[in-house]
FITOR-638180 format. One line per field, with one value per residue (C-alpha): x, y negated, z; chain; residue number from 1. Coordinates in steps of 0.02 Angstrom, whole numbers, padded with zeros to 5 digits. Layout:
N
xx	c(X ...)
yy	c(Y ...)
zz	c(Z ...)
mol	c(A ...)
seq	c(NUM ...)
This chain:
77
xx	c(00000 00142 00235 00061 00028 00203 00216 00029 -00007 00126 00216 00095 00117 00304 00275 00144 00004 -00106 -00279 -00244 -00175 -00108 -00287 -00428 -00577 -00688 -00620 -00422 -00340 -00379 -00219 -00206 -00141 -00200 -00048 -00044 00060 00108 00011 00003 00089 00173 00117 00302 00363 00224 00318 00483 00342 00267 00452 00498 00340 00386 00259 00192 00109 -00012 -00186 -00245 -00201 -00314 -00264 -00357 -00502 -00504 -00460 -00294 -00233 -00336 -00250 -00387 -00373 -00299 -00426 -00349 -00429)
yy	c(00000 -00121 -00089 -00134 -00284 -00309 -00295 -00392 -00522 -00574 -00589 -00699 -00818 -00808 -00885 -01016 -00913 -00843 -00953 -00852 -00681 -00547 -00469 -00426 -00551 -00643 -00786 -00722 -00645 -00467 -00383 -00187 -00045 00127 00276 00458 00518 00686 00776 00723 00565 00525 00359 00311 00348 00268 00105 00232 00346 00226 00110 00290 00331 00311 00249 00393 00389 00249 00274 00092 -00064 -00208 -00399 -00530 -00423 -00363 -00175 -00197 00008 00158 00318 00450 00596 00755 00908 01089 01207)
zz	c(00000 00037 -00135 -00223 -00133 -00165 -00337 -00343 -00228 -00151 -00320 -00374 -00220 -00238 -00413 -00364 -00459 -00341 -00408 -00575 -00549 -00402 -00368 -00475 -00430 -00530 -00590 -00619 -00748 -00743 -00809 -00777 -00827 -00800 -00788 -00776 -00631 -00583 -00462 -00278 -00257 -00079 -00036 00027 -00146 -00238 -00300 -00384 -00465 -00533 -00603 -00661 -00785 -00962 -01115 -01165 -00974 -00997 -01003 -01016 -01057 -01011 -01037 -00967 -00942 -01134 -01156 -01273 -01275 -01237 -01253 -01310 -01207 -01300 -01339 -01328 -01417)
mol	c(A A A A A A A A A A A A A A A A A A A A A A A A A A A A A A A A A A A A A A A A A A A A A A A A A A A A A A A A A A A A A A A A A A A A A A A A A A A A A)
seq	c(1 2 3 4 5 6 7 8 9 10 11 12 13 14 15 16 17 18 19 20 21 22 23 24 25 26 27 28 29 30 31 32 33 34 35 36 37 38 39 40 41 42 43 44 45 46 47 48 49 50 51 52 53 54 55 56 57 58 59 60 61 62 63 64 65 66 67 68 69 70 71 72 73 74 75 76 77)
């Protein structure tokens, strides 16, 4: 939880741009981005698992609210 807010909020304040990004409210920029991780995650490790996932691990890509990427899931036959 402290690596997200982190890596969210509090980077936002550090930069003097909390009124327009950091959390997802109405109102702010609503920049995500959706990743498949492995398995279980350990919640002390989240913030390397996350730094370590490559491109071909996104899910989603949204920009200002507007879905930008969508990776279609893969059927197996």
């Amino acid at each position: 939880e402290a690596a997200v807010r982190l890596a969210t909020v509090e980077a936002a304040r550090a930069l003097g741009l909390e009124r327009d990004v950091g959390s997802l409210v109405l109102g702010k920029w609503g920049d995500v981005v959706a990743l498949d991780l492995p398995g279980t995650v350990d919640a002390s490790r989240l913030a390397g698992t996350v730094l370590s996932r490559v491109n071909t691990d996104v899910r989603l890509t949204l920009v200002g609210g507007r879905v930008v990427y969508r990776r279609e899931p893969s059927v197996t036959v």
